[in-house]
Structures are given as structure tokens and as C-alpha cells.
C-alpha positions in Angstrom: -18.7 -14.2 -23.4 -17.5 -16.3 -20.4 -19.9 -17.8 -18.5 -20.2 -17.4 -14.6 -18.5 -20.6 -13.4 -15.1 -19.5 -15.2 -15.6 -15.8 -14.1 -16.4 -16.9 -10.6 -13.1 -19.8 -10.5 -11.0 -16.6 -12.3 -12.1 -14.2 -9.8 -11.6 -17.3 -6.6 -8.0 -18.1 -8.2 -7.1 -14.0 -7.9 -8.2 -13.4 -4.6 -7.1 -16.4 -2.9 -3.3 -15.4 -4.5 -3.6 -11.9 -3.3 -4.8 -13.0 0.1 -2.0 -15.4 0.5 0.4 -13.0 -0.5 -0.8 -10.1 1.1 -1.0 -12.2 4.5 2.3 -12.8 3.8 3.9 -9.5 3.8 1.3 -7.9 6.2 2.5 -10.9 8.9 6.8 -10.3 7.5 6.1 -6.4 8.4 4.0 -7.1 11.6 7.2 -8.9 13.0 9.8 -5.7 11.4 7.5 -3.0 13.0 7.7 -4.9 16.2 11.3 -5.1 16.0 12.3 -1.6 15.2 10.1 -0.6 18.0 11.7 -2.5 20.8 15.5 -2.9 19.7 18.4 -0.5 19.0 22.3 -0.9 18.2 22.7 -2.0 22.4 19.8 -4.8 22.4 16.4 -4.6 23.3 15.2 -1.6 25.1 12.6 -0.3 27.6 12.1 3.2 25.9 10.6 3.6 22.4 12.1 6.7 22.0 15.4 4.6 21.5 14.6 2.4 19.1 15.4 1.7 15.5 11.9 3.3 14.9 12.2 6.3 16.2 15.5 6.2 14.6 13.8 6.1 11.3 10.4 8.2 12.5 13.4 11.0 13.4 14.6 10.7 9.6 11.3 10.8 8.2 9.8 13.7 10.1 12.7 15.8 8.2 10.2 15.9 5.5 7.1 17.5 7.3 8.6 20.2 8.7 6.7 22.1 6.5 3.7 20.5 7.4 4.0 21.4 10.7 4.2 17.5 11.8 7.9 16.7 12.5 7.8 14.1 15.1 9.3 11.2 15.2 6.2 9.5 16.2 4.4 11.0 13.1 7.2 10.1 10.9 7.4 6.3 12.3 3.6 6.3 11.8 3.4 7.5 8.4 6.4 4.8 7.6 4.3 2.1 9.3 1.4 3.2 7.3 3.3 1.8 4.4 2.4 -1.7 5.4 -1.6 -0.7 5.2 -3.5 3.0 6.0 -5.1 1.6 9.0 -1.7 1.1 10.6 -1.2 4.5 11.2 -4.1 5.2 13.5 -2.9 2.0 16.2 1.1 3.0 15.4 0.4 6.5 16.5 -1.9 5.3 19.4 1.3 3.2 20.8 3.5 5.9 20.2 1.0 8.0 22.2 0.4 6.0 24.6 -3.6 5.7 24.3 -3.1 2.2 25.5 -2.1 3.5 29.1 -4.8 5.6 29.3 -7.5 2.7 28.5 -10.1 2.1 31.3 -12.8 -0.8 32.0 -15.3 2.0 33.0 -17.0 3.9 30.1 -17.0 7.1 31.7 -13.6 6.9 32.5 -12.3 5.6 29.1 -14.2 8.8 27.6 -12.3 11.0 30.3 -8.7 8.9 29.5 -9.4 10.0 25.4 -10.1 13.2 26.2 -7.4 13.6 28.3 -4.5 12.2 26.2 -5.9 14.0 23.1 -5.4 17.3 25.5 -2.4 16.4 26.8 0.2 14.3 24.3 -1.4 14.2 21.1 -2.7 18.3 21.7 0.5 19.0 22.0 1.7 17.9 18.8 -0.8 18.7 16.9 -2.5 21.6 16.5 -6.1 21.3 14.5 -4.2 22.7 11.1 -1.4 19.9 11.5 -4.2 17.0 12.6 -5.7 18.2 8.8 -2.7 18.8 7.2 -1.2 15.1 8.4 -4.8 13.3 7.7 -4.4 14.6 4.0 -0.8 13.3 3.9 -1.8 10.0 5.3 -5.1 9.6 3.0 -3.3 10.6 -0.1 0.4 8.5 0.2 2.1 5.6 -1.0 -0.4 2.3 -1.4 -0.2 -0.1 0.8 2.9 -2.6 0.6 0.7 -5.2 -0.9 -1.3 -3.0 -3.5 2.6 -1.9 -4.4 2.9 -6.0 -5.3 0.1 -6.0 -7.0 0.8 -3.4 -9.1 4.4 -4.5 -10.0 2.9 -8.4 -10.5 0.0 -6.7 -13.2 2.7 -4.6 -14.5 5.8 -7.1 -14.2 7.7 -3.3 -13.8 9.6 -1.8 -10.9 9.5 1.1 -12.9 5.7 1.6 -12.4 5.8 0.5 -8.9 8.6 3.2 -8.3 6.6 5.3 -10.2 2.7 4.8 -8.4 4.9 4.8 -4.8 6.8 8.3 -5.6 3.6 9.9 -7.7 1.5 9.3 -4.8 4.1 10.4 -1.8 4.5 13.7 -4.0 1.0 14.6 -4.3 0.4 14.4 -0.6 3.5 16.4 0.4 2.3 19.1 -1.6 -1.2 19.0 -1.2 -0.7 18.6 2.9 2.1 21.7 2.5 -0.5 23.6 0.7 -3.1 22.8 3.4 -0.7 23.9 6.0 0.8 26.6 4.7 -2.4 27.8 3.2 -4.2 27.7 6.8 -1.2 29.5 8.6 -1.6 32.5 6.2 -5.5 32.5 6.9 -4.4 32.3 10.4 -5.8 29.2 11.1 -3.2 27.6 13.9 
């Protein structure tokens, strides 16, 4: 039976490596994200909707078609997410624009939120697509750095491959389902 110092040094020694490693790659994709977003083949560039990320959201939303979420914002956001969940909420917010709608008033910041969820985002997404895309997004690929950890524990690309793709294909279909399910209820 160990005793508490050694658990407690064990348990330090762990987290201090996955912090150090995980600060690591979340700081590595910080600086790609940011890139992909303001360059393309000619340089840097003024319009996001030009960039190497929407380049690669455009390729990605390919797959959600089905879903009924086939922008390239969604598909950027949902490759961003990769790097952690959370990302996917401020990628899509960008993308969106929520940050030109902020205000220093808090009636009017209310008004700006409910305005660019009526406008931008409302047009996207209908109430079946917002579900259908949460789904996808709670249910994909682990983070990047939970996809370390589990090829370290593992020392296997094979079960890394396997935990990324397992988990990709269970939110496609259950999010299709979801969608496809709701349209046939006539839900949208």
C-alpha cells in the first residue's frame, strides 16, 4: 500500500508533465490557428474568408452536409475544436463576428447578442442544425493533448488513430441521426 507522500509526488510528477506538454501544444496550435486565419497562398490577408482556414473549414464542411451544417465557419471551428472543445465556441464567435458586435453598455451588449444570433449565426443555423452541430462537437475527437496522452499511456499510434476516428464516427452519425431524425418529425 503506498503511502500518501509517494502517491501525492506520483500524482505532482504526472500532472506537472501533462501541463508542460499540454501548454506546449495548446501554445504550437494557438500560433497555427492564428496563421491559417490571416494568411493565404498571396500573403497576409484582410478577409477571413480567404484564408488557409477557410480553405480547410470549406473542406471539412463537405462532411456535414448531412447535418445540415456545411459552412466553412462550422467546419474551421469544428477543426479548431481539435486543439480543445472550448475552442470552438470563441473560433465560431470570430468567424461570426460577435466581437464587432460587443458593447460597453449592458443593455446594448444584450441587444448586439441578440442581434447577431438573429442575423449571422440565425442564418446558418436553424434550431435542428444548432442541436445537431452541439452533438457533433460534444461527442468528437479528444482534444489534441488527451490524443498525446493517450498515445504516451499506450505508446501506440494505432490506438490514438483508433480513439480519434472511433469518436469522429460516433458523432457523425449520431448528429446525422439527430438531423435527419428532426427533419422527418418536421422539426426545421
Amino acid at each position: 500500500m503506498p503511502d500518501i507522500k509517494t502517491v501525492l509526488l506520483e500524482t505532482w510528477d504526472k500532472g506537472k508533465g501533462y501541463l508542460v506538454k499540454a501548454g506546449t501544444i495548446i501554445f504550437s496550435m494557438s500560433i497555427a490557428i492564428w496563421f491559417l486565419s490571416n494568411f493565404n497562398s498571396s500573403g497576409m490577408t484582410e478577409d477571413m474568408d480567404e484564408s488557409y482556414l477557410a480553405g480547410i473549414g470549406s473542406a471539412t464542411a463537405v462532411l456535414f452536409a448531412p447535418q445540415g451544417f456545411d459552412t466553412w465557419e462550422a467546419g474551421a471551428s469544428i477543426v479548431t475544436g481539435v486543439l480543445a472543445k472550448e475552442a470552438v465556441v470563441s473560433t465560431m464567435g470570430i468567424l461570426y463576428g460577435a466581437e464587432d458586435e460587443v458593447s460597453t453598455e449592458p443593455d446594448e451588449a444584450e441587444e448586439a447578442s441578440s442581434l447577431l444570433a438573429a442575423t449571422s449565426l440565425g442564418t446558418t443555423f436553424t434550431p435542428l442544425t444548432a442541436i445537431a452541430f452541439m452533438i457533433f462537437v460534444q461527442l468528437y475527437s479528444p482534444c489534441v493533448t488527451a490524443l498525446g496522452t493517450i498515445k504516451k499511456e499506450t505508446r501506440s499510434w494505432k490506438w490514438m488513430g483508433f480513439a480519434f476516428l472511433y469518436t469522429c464516427g460516433v458523432a457523425w452519425i449520431l448528429s446525422l441521426l439527430v438531423y435527419q431524425g428532426g427533419k422527418l418529425l418536421g422539426f426545421e
